[in-house]
N, C-alpha and C positions, 0 to 999 in steps of 0.2 A: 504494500500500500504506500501512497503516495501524497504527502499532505501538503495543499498551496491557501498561503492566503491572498485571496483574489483582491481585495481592499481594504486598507486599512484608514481609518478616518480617525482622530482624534477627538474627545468630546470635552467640554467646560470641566467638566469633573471625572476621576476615575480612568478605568483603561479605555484605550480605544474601542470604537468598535471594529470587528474583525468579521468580515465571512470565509471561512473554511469550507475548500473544495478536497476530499477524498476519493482517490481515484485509485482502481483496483485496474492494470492495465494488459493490456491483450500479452499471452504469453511468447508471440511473436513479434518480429522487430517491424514487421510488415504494417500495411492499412489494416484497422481492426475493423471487421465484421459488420459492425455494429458500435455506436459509442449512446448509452443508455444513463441518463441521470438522472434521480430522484434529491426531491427540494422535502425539504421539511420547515417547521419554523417562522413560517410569512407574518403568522399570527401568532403572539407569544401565549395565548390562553389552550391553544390546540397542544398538546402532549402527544396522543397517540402515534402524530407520524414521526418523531422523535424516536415514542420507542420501534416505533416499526424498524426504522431507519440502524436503531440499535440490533436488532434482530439480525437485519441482513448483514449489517457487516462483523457480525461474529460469526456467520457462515463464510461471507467471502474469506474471513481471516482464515479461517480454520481450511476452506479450499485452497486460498494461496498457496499454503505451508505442506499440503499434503498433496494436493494435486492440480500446481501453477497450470500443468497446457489447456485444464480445462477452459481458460477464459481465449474465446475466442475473438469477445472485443471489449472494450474498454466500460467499466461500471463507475462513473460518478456519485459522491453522495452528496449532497450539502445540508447536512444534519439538523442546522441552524441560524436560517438567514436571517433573523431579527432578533440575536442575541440579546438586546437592551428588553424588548417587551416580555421575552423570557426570562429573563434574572427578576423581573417582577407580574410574572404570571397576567400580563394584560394581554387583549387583541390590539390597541393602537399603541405606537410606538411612545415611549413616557415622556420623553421632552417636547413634541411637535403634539401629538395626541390624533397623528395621522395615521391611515391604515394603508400601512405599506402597498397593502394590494387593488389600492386605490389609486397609485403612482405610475402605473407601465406605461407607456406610448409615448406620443410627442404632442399629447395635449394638453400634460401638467403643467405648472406653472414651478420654475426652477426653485430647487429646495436641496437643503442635503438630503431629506429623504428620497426627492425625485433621483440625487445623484446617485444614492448606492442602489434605486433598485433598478439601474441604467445601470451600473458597472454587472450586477447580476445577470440582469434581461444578456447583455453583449457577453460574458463567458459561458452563461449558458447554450444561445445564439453559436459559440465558438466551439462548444464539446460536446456537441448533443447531435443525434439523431434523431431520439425518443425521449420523451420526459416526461415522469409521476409528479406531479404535485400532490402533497398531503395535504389534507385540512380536516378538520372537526364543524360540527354546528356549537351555535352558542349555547348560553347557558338556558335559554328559552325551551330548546327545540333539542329531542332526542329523533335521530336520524340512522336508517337502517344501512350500514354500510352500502354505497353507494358510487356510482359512477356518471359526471354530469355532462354533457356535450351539447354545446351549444350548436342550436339548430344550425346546421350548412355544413357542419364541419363532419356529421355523422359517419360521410363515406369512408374515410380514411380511418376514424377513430373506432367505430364498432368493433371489427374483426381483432381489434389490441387491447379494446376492454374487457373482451369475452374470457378473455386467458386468466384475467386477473383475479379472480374466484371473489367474486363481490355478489350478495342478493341482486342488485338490480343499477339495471343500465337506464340513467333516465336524460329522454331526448330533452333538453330545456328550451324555452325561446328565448330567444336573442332578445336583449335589452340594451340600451347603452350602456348602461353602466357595467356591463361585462369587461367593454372596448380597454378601460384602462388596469384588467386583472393581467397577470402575469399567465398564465394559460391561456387567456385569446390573445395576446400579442406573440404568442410562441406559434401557436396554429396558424394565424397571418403570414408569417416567416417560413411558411410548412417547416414545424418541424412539429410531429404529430405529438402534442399533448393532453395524458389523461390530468381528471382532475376527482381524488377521490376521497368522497367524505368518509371518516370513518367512525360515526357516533355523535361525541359530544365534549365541548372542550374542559380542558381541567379534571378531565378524566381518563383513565385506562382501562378499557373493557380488553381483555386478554379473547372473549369469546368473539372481540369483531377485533381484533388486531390479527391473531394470530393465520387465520384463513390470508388474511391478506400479506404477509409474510411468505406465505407459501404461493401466493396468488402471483405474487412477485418473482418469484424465482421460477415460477413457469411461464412467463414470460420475455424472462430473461432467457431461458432455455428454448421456448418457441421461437423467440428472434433470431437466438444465435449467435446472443453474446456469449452464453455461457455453455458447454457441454455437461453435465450433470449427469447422463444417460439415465437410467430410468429409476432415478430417487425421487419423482418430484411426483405426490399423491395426485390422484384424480382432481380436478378443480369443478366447479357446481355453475351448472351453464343457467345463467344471470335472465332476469325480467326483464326484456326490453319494454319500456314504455314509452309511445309518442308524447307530443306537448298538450296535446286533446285528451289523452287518457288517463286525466288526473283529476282528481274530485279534492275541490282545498275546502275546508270545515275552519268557520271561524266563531268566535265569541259573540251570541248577540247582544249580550249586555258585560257590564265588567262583572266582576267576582273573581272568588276562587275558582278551579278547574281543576277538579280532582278524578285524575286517570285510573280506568279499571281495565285498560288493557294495554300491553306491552308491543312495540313494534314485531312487525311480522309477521303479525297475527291475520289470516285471511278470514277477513268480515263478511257477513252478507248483511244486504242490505236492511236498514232500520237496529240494527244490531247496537246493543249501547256502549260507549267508547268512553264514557266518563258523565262525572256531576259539574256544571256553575251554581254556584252556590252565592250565597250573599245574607250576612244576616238581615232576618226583617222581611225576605223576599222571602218568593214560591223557589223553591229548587226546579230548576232545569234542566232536564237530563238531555245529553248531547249525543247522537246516534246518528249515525255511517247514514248518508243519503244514499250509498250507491252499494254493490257488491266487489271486494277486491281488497288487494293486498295493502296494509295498513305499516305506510313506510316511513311516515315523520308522525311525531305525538309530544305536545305539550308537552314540558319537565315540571317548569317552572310555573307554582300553583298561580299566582299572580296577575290575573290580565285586563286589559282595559276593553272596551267596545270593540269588536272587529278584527282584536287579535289571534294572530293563527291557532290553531288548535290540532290539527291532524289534517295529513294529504293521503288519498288514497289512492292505489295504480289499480284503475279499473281495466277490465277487458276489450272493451268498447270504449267509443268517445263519449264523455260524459257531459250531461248538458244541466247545470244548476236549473 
């Protein structure tokens, strides 16, 4: 393994900040196969892709050391691109109170933040073929491991997300505010990236990390960066859902939101999904408008008017 730091920046207080590129590099001196980089860290409240990220490279370690030819092309990590919002467990960066992944393109307005996730966007641009980006949902929103691709980009991304052993492939639509995330400015650039939620941030679920650890390394294996030969389990072929075949469930009044079922759970329809409550009021019971797989749910009991509550991947297009 091979460790660069790609920029360094100095801050008013304390160390610099630092982004670390790990790169695990093709066992021959040739053009490597494949050069595959996974981001961690954009958001400092997201953990999981961290330890993902930790996961894989105590495999590549333990492959280097045992058996180097397997790598047929070159593996990237970058474990921890907003080291400052992770030394204090937030999503926006703590001196600016910006969100990094807010910054990509040439329509920010110039900032140090704009500059380092400009030095990032160009190494990554420089060493990638392929790129994972990890993320988590907030603290609102429990989210069934997940694969997002924004509408147009689907033809090239499907067949790379299938590998990745995630419940479900969900098509998104396009929005602007996509334009300036570090995943649609990489797809712009072709260079095909996924973008994969893994739960919920500030947390580590081992039962949605761990598949996607392994999801990882088969398709590292399917690309062709890595030869593995036949260690890598079975991976669980994913729900594709279009942009129409989703049912979102909102709050119609505030209150509490107290959840009686767990992601993943396939609903049918009128099926009850949780209580609003409110003291003083009539309870509310909140129940699946449609039939279909129950893939975001409330965490966080707390919510105002209108706020989200559960999106469901129906079969069909669904129409409120």
């Amino acid at each position: 393994m091979q460790s660069q730091c790609i920029l360094s920046v100095q801050t008013p207080v304390g160390p610099p900040v630092e982004i670390i590129r790990h790169t695990y590099p093709a066992a021959q001196s040739t053009q490597p196969t494949k050069r595959v980089s996974l981001v961690a860290g954009l958001h400092g409240d997201e953990l999981a892709g961290l330890y993902i990220c930790h996961r894989l490279m105590e495999t590549l370690k333990n492959l280097e050391a045992q058996n180097p030819s397997a790598f047929k092309g070159e593996v990237h990590v970058y474990p921890a691109v907003n080291p400052h919002a992770l030394e204090t467990g937030t999503r926006l960066w703590p001196f600016f109170s910006a969100d990094i992944n807010r910054t990509f393109g040439e329509k920010n307005t110039p900032s140090l933040v704009a500059k380092i996730s400009a030095a990032l966007l160009d190494d990554l641009k420089s060493n990638s073929d392929l790129v994972v980006d990890f993320h988590a949902s907030n603290l609102h929103l429990m989210e069934l491991p997940q694969i997002r691709i924004i509408k147009n980009f689907e033809k090239k991304l499907i067949p790379l997300a299938k590998l990745c052993n995630v419940r479900l492939i969900w098509i998104h639509p396009h929005a602007e505010i996509f334009e300036s995330t570090l995943g649609y400015n990489l797809n712009q650039a072709n260079i095909p990236t996924l973008v994969i939620e893994t739960g919920i941030c500030l947390r580590i679920n081992k039962n949605y990390c761990d598949p996607i650890v392994q999801g990882i390394l088969n398709l590292l294996q399917q690309t062709g960066t890595l030869d593995l030969g036949e260690t890598i389990a079975e991976v669980a072929s994913p729900k594709l859902v279009q942009p129409d075949h989703v049912a979102m469930v909102h709050a119609r009044s505030a209150g509490l939101f107290v959840k009686q079922m767990q992601v993943g759970k396939m609903l049918t329809a009128g099926e009850k999904i949780g209580d609003l409550i409110d003291p003083g009021r009539a309870r509310e019971e909140v129940r699946a408008p449609c039939a279909g797989l129950l893939f975001t749910l409330r965490e966080h009991p707390l919510t105002g008017k209108g706020a989200p509550l559960a999106r469901i991947a129906t079969e069909k297009p669904f129409t409120p």
